[in-house]
N, C-alpha and C positions, 0 to 999 in steps of 0.2 A: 462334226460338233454335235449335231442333233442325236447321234448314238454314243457317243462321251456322255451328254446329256440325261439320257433313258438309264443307262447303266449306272450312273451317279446319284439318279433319282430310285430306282430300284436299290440301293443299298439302302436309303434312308427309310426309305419307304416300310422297310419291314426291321430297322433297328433300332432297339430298347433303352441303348445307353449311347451317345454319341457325343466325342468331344471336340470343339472346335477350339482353334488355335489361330493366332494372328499372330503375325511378325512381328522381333522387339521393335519396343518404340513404335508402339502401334498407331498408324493415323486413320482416322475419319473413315476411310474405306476398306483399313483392315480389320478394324473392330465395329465396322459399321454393320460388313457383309456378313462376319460370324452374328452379332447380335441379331441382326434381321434373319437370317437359317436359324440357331439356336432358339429363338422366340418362335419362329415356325414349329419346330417339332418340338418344343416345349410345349404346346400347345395341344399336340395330339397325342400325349400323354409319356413322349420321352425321355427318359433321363437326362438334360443337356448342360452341360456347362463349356463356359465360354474363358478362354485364360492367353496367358501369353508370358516369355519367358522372361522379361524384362521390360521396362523398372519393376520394381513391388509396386508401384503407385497407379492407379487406373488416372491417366491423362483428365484432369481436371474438365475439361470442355466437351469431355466424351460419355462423362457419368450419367446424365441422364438419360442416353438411349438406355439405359439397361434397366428397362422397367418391370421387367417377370426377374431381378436377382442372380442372372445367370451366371454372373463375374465370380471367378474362384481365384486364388494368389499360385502361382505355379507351385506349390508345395502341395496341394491337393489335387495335381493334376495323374492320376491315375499311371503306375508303371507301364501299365501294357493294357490299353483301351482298345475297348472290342470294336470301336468305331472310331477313324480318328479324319477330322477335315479342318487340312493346312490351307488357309486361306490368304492371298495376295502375298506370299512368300514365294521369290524368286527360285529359292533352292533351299534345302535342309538346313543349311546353315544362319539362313536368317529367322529360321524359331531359334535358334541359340539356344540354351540348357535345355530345353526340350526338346531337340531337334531328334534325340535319342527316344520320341516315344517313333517315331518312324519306322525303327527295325522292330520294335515290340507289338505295335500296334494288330488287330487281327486286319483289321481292313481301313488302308490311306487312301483319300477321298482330297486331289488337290483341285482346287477354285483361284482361278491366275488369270493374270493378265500377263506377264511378263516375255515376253519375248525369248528371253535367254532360260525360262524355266526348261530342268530340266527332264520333265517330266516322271516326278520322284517318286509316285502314288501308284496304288494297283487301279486307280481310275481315277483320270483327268483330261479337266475340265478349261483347258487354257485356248484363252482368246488374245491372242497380242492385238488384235485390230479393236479391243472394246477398251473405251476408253477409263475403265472401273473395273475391278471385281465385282464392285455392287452389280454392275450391269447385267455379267456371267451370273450371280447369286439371284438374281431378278429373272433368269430363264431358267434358272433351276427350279425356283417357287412355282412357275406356272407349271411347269413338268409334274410338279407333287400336286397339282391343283388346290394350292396354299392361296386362298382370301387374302388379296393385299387390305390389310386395314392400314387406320395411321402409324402405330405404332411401329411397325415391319415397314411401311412404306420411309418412315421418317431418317432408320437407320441407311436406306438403301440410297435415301437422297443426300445422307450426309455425306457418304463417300463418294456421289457423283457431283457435288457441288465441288466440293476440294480438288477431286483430279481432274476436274476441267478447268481448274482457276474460276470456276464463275463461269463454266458453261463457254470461257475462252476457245478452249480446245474440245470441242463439241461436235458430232454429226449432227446430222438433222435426226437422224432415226435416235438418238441420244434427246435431243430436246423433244421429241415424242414422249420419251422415256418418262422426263423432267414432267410431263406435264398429266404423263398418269399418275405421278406422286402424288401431285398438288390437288389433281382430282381425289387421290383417295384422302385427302385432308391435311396433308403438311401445309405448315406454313414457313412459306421459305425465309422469311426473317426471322424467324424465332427459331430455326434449325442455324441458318447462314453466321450471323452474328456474333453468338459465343463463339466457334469455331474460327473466324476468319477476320474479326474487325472490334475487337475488344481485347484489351489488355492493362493490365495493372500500371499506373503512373512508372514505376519503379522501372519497367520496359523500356520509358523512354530515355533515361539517364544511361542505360545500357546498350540503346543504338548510338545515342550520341559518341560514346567512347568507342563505339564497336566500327561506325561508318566513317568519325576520324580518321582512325588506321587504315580503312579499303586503300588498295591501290589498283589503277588501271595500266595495264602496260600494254599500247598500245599494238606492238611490231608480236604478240606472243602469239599461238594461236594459230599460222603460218598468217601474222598478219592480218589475221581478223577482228584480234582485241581480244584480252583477258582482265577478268577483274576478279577481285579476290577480300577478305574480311577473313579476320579471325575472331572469335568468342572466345575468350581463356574460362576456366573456371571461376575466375576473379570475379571478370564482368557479366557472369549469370548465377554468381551468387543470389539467392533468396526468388529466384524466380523457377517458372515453371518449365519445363521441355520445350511446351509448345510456343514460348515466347522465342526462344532460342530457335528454333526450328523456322520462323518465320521471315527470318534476317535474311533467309537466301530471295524473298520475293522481293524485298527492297532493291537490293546487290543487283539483280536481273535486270533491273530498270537502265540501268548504264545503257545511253545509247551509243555510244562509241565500242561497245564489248561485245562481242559474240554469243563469249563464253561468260560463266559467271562461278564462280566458287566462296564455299562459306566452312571453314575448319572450327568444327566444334569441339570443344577440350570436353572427353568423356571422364578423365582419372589424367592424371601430371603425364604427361609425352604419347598418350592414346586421342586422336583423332577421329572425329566420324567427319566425311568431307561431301557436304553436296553441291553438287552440280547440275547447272541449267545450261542449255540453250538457244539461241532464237530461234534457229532452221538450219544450218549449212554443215555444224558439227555434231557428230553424232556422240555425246558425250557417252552413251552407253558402253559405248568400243574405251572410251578414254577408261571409264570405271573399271573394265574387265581388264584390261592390263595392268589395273594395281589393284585386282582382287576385288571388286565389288559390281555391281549387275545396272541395270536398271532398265530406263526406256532411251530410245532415242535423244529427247531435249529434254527428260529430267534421270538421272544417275546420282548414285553416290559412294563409297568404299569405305575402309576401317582402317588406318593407319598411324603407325610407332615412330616416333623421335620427334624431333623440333619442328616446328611451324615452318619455317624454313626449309628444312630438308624436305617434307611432304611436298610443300610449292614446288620444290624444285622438280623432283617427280613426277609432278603432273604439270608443271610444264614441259618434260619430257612427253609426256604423253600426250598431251597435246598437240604438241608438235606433229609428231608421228601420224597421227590420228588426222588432223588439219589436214599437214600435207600431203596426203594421197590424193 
């Protein structure tokens, strides 16, 4: 790791123009980890812009880490970038429309955590045991002997408050982490909040409809409990991603389920499906046999036809997966 490290800091270190990229549907620690790099070497006078291939819309709750302006819409994202750093992206194909500056790029530069990454860059930098990119992106900084101020520090705690639930799934050398943030001046409620515990009334008319429908089926799972929710495009009309996105923390709660699943309607019979869970199944293995990555207790995949026919699916895989 420590010479991944050196060589991924040596690229940066002497490069003029450099683009970073976060996976679509970027969260908290995808766009946290490019804004806190990008704002580093924006800083030392180079070219950076910070982009991602989907939505057009920068995530409402994430606007304000971007305080040097580095956010570009995937339309001015350079053909063939002399620098290019794929961030908290499992594999090429979760930059989606971008995923093609990869082959163009002069030099790929990946920052992961994912497990199943497949190591897609001429240097990478992947930690499946760090609990964030931000973390991996936080030993990068000190390698370029980048000044944590607030601003750099603020983006780097957003993404480690999120993928720890709140510090849930935390090392101790992780709450060290947390707590040189806070030393360089984050205030963890005024970063925590917008992200994690605030939403438009309109939210709650939308769980109401949404957690009606969940069902638990006890015997699924091999017998460890499965629970499940749909969001149509109906019931997230007028609201934002990130409202939608959060249904799955609710759904987890079930304490009779192991497993926890949330089918999000992207476009009429297109699915994005996430998956939690507690400790015993490894949903990541479930994700990868219908096509999608992730970690251990959180995974998710992209899938075509009726809300039905998906469950059905993944309760095949579940199974499979359970019972071993």
């Amino acid at each position: 790791m420590h010479n991944d490290l050196t060589a991924a800091a040596r690229v940066l270190s002497t490069a003029t123009d450099v683009t970073l990229l976060a996976h679509v549907n970027p969260d908290a620690d995808a766009l946290g980890s490019a804004l806190a790099l990008g704002l580093a070497l924006h800083r030392r006078g180079v070219t950076a812009r910070v982009s991602f291939g989907a939505p057009d819309e920068v995530p409402e709750t994430l606007r304000d880490l971007d305080v040097a302006g580095l956010l570009v819409p995937a339309s001015e994202v350079p053909a063939a970038p002399p620098v290019l750093v794929a961030l908290d992206a499992g594999s090429v194909g979760r930059l989606g429309p971008l995923g093609d500056r990869v082959a163009t790029a002069g030099v790929v530069v990946v920052l992961d955590h994912h497990v199943s990454n497949p190591r897609f860059g001429h240097v990478n930098v992947v930690d499946d045991r760090a609990e964030a990119t931000a973390v991996v992106v936080l030993r990068l900084l000190d390698e370029l002997g980048v000044e944590l101020d607030e601003p750099v520090a603020r983006c780097i705690y957003a993404g480690l408050v999120t993928d720890t639930r709140s510090f849930r799934h935390a090392s101790a050398s992780t709450h060290e982490v947390a707590a040189r943030l806070l030393a360089a001046g984050v205030d963890a409620e005024a970063v925590a909040r917008p992200l994690m515990d605030s939403h438009p009334f309109g939210y709650l008319g939308m769980l109401s409809t949404v957690l009606r429908g969940a069902r638990l089926e006890p015997d699924a799972a091999a017998g460890l409990g499965f629970v499940h929710a749909v969001v149509t495009l109906e019931d997230a009309a007028g609201l934002r991603p990130e409202e939608v996105e959060s249904v799955v923390d609710l759904v987890r709660t079930t304490a009779e389920a192991e497993v926890a699943a949330v089918l999000k309607e992207l476009r009429p019979a297109t699915w994005s499906v996430s998956l939690r869970a507690v400790s015993r199944v490894d949903v990541r293995e479930v994700a990868q046999l219908l096509g999608g990555g992730g970690h251990r207790l959180a995974a998710g995949f992209t899938a075509t036809g009726s809300a039905d026919a998906v469950l059905r699916r993944l309760r095949e895989a579940l199974a499979e997966v359970a019972g071993r």
